[in-house]
DOLUMBA-201475 format. One line per 3 residues: number of its first residue (from 1); for each residue x, y, z negated of C-alpha. Coordinates in Angstrom, 2 decimals. Each point is the difference from the previous one (the first is absolute). Layout:
residues N
NUM = X:Y:Z; ...
end
This chain:
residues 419
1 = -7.14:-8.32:2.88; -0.20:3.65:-0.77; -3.12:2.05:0.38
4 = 0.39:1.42:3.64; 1.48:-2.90:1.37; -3.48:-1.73:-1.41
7 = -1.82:2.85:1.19; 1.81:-0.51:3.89; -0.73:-3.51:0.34
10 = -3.84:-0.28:-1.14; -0.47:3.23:2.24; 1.73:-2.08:3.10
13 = -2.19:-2.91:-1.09; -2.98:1.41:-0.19; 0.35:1.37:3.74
16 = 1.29:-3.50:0.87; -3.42:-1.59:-1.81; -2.46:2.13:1.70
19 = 1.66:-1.08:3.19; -0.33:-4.17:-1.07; -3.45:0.79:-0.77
22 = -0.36:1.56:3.54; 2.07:-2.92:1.73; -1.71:-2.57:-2.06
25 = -3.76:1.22:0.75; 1.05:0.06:4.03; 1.64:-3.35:-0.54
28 = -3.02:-1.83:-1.16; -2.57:1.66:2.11; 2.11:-1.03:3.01
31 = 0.28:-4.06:-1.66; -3.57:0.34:-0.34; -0.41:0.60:4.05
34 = 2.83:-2.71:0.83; -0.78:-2.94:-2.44; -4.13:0.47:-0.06
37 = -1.39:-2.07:-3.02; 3.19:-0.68:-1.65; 0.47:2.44:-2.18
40 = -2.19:1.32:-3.10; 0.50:3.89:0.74; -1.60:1.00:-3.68
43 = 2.41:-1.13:-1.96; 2.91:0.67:2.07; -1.84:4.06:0.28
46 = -0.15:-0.07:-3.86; 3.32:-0.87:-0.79; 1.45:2.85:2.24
49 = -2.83:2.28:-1.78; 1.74:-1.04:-2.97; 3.44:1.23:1.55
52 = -1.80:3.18:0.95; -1.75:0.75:-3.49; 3.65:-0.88:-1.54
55 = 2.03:2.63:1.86; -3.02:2.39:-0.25; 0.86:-0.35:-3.70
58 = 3.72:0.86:0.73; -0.61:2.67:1.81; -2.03:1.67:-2.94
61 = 2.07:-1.31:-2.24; 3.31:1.83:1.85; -2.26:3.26:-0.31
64 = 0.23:0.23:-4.27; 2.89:2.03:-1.16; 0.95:-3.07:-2.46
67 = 3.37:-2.04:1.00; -0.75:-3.60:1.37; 1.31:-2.95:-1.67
70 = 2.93:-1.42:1.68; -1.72:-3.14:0.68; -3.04:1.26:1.81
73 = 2.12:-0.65:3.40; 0.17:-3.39:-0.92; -3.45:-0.76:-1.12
76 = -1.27:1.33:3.45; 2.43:-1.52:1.81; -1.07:-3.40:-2.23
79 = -3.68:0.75:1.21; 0.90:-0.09:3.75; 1.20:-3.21:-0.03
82 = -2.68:-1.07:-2.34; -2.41:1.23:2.74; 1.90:-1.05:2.84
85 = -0.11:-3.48:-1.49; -3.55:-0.18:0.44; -0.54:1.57:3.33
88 = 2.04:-3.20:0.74; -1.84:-2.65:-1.93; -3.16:1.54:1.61
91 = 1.56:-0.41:3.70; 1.57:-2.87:0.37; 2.46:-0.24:-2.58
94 = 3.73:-0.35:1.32; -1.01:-0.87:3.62; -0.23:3.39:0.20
97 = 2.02:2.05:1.61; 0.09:2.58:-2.23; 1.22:-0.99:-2.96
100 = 3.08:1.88:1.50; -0.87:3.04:-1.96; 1.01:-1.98:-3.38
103 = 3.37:1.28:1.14; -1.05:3.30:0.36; -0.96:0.32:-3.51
106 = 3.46:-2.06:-0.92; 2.11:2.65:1.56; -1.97:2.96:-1.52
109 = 0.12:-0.87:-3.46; 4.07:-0.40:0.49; 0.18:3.44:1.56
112 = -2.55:1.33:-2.45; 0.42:-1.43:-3.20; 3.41:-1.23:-1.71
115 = 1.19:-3.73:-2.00; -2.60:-1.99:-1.07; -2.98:2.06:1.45
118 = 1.28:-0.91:3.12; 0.07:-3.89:-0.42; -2.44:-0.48:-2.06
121 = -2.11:1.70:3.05; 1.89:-2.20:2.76; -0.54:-3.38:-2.46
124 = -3.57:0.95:-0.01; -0.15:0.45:3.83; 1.40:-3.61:0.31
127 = -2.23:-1.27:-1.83; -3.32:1.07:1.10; 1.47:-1.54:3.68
130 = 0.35:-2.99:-1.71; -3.77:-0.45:-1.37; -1.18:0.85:2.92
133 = 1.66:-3.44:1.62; -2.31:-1.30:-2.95; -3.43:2.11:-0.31
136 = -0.97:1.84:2.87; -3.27:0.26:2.54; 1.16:-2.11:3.12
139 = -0.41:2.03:3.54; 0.25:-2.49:2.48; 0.95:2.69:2.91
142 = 2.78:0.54:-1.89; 1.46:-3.53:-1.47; 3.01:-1.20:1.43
145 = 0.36:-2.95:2.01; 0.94:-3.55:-1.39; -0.62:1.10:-3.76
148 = -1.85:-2.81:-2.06; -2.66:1.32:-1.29; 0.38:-1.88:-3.37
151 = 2.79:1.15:-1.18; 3.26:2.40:0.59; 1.55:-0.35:3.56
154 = 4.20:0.25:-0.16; -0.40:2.96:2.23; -2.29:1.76:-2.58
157 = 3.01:-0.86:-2.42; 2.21:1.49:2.19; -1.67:3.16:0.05
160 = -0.77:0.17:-3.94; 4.36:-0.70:-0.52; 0.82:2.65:2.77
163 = -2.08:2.63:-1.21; 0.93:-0.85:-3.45; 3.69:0.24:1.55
166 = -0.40:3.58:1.45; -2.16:1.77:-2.48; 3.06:-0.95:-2.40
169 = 2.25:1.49:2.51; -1.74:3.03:0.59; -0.59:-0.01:-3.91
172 = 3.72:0.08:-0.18; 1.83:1.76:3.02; -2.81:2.88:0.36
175 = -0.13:0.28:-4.14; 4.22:0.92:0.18; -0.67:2.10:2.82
178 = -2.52:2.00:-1.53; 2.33:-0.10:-3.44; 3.37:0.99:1.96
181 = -2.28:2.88:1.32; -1.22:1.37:-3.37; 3.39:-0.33:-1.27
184 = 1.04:1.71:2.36; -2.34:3.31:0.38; 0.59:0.12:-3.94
187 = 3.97:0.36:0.74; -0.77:2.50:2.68; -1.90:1.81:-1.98
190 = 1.76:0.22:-3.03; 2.53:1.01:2.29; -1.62:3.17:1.11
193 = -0.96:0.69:-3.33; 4.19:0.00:-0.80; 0.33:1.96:2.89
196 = -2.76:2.54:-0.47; 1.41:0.58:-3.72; 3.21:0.42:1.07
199 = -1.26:2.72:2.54; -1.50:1.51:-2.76; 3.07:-0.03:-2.00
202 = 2.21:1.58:2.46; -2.60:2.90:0.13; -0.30:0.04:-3.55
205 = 4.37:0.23:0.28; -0.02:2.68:2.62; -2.70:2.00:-1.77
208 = 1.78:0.09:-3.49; 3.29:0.61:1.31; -1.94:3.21:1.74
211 = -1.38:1.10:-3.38; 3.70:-0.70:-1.73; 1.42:2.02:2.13
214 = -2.89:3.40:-0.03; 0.06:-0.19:-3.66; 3.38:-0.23:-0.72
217 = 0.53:3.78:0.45; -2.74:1.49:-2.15; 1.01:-2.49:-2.14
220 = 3.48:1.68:-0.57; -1.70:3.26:0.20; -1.90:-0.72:-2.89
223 = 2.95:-1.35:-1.78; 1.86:3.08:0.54; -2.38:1.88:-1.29
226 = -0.21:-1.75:-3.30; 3.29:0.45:-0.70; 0.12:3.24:0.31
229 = -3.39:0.38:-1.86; 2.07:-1.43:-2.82; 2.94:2.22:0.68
232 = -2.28:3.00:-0.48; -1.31:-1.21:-2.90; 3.35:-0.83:-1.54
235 = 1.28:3.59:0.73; -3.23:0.96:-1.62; 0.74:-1.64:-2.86
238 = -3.16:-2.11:0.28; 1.95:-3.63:-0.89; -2.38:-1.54:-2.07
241 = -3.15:1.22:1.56; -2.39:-1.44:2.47; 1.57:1.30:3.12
244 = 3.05:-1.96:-0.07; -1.91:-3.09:-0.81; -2.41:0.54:2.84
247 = 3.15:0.52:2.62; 2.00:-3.04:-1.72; -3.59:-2.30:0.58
250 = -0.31:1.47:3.65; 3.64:-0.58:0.81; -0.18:-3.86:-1.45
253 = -3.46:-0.32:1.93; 2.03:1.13:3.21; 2.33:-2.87:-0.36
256 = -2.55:-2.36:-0.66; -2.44:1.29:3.56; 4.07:-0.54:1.73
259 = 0.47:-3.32:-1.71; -3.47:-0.97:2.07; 0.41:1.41:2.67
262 = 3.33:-1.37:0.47; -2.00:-3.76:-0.67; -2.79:1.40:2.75
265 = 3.00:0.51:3.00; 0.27:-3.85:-0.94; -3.05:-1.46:-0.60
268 = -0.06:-3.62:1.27; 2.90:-0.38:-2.75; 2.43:-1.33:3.08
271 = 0.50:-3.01:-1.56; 1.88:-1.56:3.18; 2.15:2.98:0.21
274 = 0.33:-0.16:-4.00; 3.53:-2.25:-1.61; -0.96:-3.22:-1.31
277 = 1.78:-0.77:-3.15; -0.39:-1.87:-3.15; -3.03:1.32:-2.21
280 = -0.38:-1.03:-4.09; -4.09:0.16:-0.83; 1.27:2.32:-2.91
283 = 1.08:2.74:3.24; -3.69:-0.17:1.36; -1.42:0.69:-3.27
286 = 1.96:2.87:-0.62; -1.07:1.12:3.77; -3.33:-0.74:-0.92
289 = -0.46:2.00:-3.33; 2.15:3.39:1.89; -2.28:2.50:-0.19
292 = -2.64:-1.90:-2.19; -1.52:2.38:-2.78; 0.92:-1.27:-3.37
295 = -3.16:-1.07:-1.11; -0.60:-1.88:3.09; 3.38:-1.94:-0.31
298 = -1.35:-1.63:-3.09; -2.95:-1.31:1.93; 2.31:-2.48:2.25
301 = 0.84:-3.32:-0.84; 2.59:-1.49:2.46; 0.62:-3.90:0.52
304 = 3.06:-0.88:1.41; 0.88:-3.76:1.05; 3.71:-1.00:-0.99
307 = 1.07:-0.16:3.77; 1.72:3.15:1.41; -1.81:1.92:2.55
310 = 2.66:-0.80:2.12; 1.01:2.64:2.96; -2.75:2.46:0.88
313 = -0.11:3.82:1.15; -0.67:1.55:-3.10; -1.08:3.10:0.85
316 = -3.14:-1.39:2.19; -0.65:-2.65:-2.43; -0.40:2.67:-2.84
319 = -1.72:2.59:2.13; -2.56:-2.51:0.95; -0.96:-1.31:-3.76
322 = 0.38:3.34:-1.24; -3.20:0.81:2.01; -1.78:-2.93:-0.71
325 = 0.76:0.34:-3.84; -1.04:3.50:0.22; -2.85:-0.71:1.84
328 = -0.85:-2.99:-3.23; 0.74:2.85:-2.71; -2.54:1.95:1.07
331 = -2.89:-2.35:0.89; 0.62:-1.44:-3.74; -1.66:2.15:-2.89
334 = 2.73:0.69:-2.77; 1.09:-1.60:-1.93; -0.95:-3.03:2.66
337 = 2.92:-2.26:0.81; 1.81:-0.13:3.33; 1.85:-3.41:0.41
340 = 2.89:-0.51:2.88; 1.15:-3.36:0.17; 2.15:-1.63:2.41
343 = 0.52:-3.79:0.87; 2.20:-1.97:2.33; -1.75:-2.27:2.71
346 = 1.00:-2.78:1.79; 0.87:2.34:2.92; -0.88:3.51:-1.08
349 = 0.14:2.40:-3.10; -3.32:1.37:-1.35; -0.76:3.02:-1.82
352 = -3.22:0.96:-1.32; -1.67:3.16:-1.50; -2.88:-0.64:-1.85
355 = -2.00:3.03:-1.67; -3.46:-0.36:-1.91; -1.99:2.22:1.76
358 = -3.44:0.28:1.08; 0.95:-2.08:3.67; -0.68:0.80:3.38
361 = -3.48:-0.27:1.93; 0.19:-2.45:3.08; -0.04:3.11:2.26
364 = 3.01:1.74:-1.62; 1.86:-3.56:-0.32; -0.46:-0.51:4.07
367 = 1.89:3.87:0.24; 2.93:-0.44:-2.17; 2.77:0.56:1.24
370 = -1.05:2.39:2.82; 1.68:3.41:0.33; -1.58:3.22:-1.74
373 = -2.72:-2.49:-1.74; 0.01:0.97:-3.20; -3.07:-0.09:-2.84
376 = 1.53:2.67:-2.11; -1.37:3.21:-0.18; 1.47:2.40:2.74
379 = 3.49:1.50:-1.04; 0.99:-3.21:-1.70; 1.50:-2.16:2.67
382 = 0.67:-0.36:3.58; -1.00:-3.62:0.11; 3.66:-1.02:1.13
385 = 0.41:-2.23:-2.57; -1.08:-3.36:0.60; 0.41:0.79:3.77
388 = 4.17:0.52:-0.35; 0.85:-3.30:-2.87; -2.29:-2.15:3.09
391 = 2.35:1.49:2.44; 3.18:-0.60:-1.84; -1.25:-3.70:-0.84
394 = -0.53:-0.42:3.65; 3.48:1.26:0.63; 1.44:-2.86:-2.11
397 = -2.00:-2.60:1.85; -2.09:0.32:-3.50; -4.34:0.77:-0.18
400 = -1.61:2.29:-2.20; -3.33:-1.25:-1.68; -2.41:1.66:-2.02
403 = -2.76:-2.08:-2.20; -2.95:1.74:-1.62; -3.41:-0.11:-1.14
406 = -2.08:2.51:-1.61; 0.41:0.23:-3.46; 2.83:-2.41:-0.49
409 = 3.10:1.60:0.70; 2.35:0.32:3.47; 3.10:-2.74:0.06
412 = 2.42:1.58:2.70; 2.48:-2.61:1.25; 3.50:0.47:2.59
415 = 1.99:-2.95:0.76; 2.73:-0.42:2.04; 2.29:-2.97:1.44
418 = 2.99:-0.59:-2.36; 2.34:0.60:2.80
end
C-alpha cells in the first residue's frame, strides 16, 4: 500500500476510533443501569481508555511529516479486535450480543488493507470468538437459554462455524471488491494521464507547426542574403577570406534551423501515419549516429541481438532514440561510455540507453518525461525529449521507462510488442 492510500485509511480510522470509544463508553454506562451488579465497570472503562490513549497516539502520530509504515493500518486494526476481545470476556463472553462488531472489523480490514493483512486480521477475529466460548466472565442476564453450563452447547457451535463462515466470506467477496476497485481507479487514471499527454501533444503539434511556419520566411531571407554576401565578396575578389566563409557557415546553419523546423511541424514523429517496413539494426545505428559529432560517435557501443528488428516506422523509432542517446551523451563526462543494447522478449523488443552519469534525484526522476522539464542550463533544450520517444512508445502500444539514482547513472528503456 502506497503512502497516501496509508495515509487515507488511518485518517478514516482514526475518526472511526474516536467514535467506538464514544459508542463504547455510552454502551457500558447504559449495561451498568440495565444489568446492576453484573458487570465490573473498571476494567471494562480501562480497556476503552486503552482504545482512547491508542488512537490519541495515531492522531499525533498522523501529525509528523515522516511517511507511515504500510502496516500501521493493520496493527491498529489488530488492536481493535484485541480490545474488542476483552470488552467481551469482561461482559459475558459470546452471550453477548455484541460480538457482532467482530464483523465490523472483518470487513474493514478487506476494504482497508490487501492479501494476507486482510486474513490474517479476519483469522484473528475468529478466533478471539472462539476463546471466548472457553474463557470469559459469565453475565447471567445475558446467557442463553438451555446452554449447559459445563461445557459448549451445539448452538454456541453453531455460532463459532457461522461466524467463522462469514468473516471468510466477507474476507473474500469484500477483499475482490475492494481489489477490482483499486484496479480499477489505477486504469482510470493512467488513462487520464494518456489522455492529458496526448492533449499536451497536440498543443505541443499545433504550436510548432505555428513557429515552422513564422520562421520559415526570415529564414529564406537570411539565406538570401548570404548568398549574395558571398556573391559580393566573390566579385570583390575576397575568395579565400573570412567573408565567404562566414556566408557559406550561415547559409549551412540555415539549412540545418529548416531541417528542425521541418522535424518541429511534426513532432509526435506520426508513427501511425508513418510506413511500416522491414528495419536491419545496422539502419537504426546509422539513424542514430546522423548528426553525432565525431568524437562523440566513438563513445557508443551498440549491441545488437541476431534477430531482425522486424517491421517498424523507422523514422519515429530513430527520432525517438536519437533523443534519448543525445540526452545519455551529454549527462556522461567524456570520454564516459554510452551503451545501447537491444534484446528480444517473449512478447516485446527492448532497447536500453545506459549513460554513466551522475543520476537523477528522486524529485527530477518523478518529472521525467514531462514537457519543457529540462535540468540543463537555459538555451540548451526544450525538454521535449523524453516527453516525444514516451509518446511514440505509447503509439506502438509500447511504455517508456526511465531508472535512476543519484550518482549511478540513468538506464532509459522503450519496448514495444513484436507485432
Amino acid at each position: 500500500m502506497t503512502r497516501p492510500n496509508s495515509d487515507i485509511s488511518l485518517t478514516w480510522l482514526l475518526r472511526l476510533r474516536w467514535i467506538t470509544v464514544a459508542a463504547q463508553t455510552a454502551a457500558i454506562l447504559v449495561s451498568l443501569r440495565l444489568l446492576p451488579g453484573e458487570l465490573s465497570p473498571l476494567p471494562l472503562l480501562g480497556l476503552v481508555a486503552l482504545g482512547a490513549l491508542s488512537n490519541l497516539f495515531l492522531q499525533l502520530r498522523l501529525r509528523q511529516p515522516e511517511a507511515v509504515h504500510p502496516s500501521l493500518p493493520g496493527l491498529v486494526l489488530g488492536l481493535d479486535i484485541l480490545l474488542l476481545t476483552g470488552l467481551l470476556y469482561l461482559s459475558g463472553g459470546p452471550a453477548n450480543p455484541f460480538t457482532a462488531i467482530y464483523l465490523v472489523h472483518v470487513t474493514l480490514a478487506a476494504v482497508v488493507l490487501r492479501g494476507v493483512w486482510a486474513w490474517a486480521l479476519s483469522a484473528l477475529a475468529i478466533a478471539g470468538f472462539g476463546l471466548l466460548f472457553f474463557w470469559n466472565v459469565h453475565v447471567h442476564s445475558l446467557a442463553h437459554m438451555n446452554h449447559d453450563e459445563g461445557g459448549i452447547s451445539l448452538h454456541l457451535v453453531g455460532m463459532w462455524v457461522a461466524f467463522a463462515i462469514t468473516a471468510g466470506l466477507i474476507a473474500a467477496f469484500v477483499g475482490r471488491v475492494t481489489e477490482a476497485l483499486r484496479q480499477r481507479d489505477e486504469e482510470l487514471a493512467a488513462l487520464r494521464d494518456l489522455t492529458a499527454r496526448q492533449a499536451r501533444l497536440a498543443a505541443l503539434t499545433t504550436l510548432a507547426a505555428g513557429v515552422a511556419h513564422e520562421l520559415g520566411t526570415p529564414l529564406g531571407t537570411i539565406a538570401i542574403a548570404a548568398k549574395e554576401l558571398q556573391r559580393a565578396a566573390d566579385a570583390l575578389g575576397l575568395v579565400d577570406g573570412d567573408i565567404p566563409q562566414d556566408a557559406a557557415l550561415i547559409r549551412s546553419e540555415v539549412d540545418r534551423c529548416r531541417r528542425i523546423l521541418d522535424q518541429l511541424a511534426d513532432p509526435s514523429g506520426t508513427s501511425l501515419g508513418e510506413d511500416f517496413r522491414d528495419l536491419a539494426w545496422s539502419e537504426l545505428e546509422a539513424d542514430l549516429l546522423e548528426g553525432v559529432a565525431p568524437e562523440d560517435r566513438a563513445r557508443l557501443a551498440f549491441d545488437w541481438p541476431p534477430e531482425a528488428c522486424g517491421t517498424m516506422p523507422r523514422r519515429g523509432l530513430a527520432r525517438a532514440l536519437r533523443a534519448v542517446v543525445a540526452n545519455a551523451l551529454e549527462a556522461t563526462a567524456r570520454p564516459g561510455q554510452v551503451r545501447v543494447c537491444a534484446r528480444r522478449g517473449p512478447e516485446r523488443w527492448q532497447v536500453e540507453v545506459l549513460d554513466q552519469g551522475c543520476g537523477m534525484s528522486a524529485e527530477v526522476l518523478a518529472r521525467v518525461g514531462e514537457p519543457f522539464f529540462s535540468t540543463k542550463p537555459a538555451g540548451s533544450g526544450m525538454g521535449l525529449g523524453l516527453f516525444l520517444a514516451r509518446t511514440f512508445a505509447e503509439q506502438l502500444g509500447g511504455e517508456l521507462r526511465v531508472a535512476s539514482a543519484a550518482g549511478s547513472g540513468t538506464t532509459v528503456q522503450l519496448d514495444w510488442p513484436h507485432a
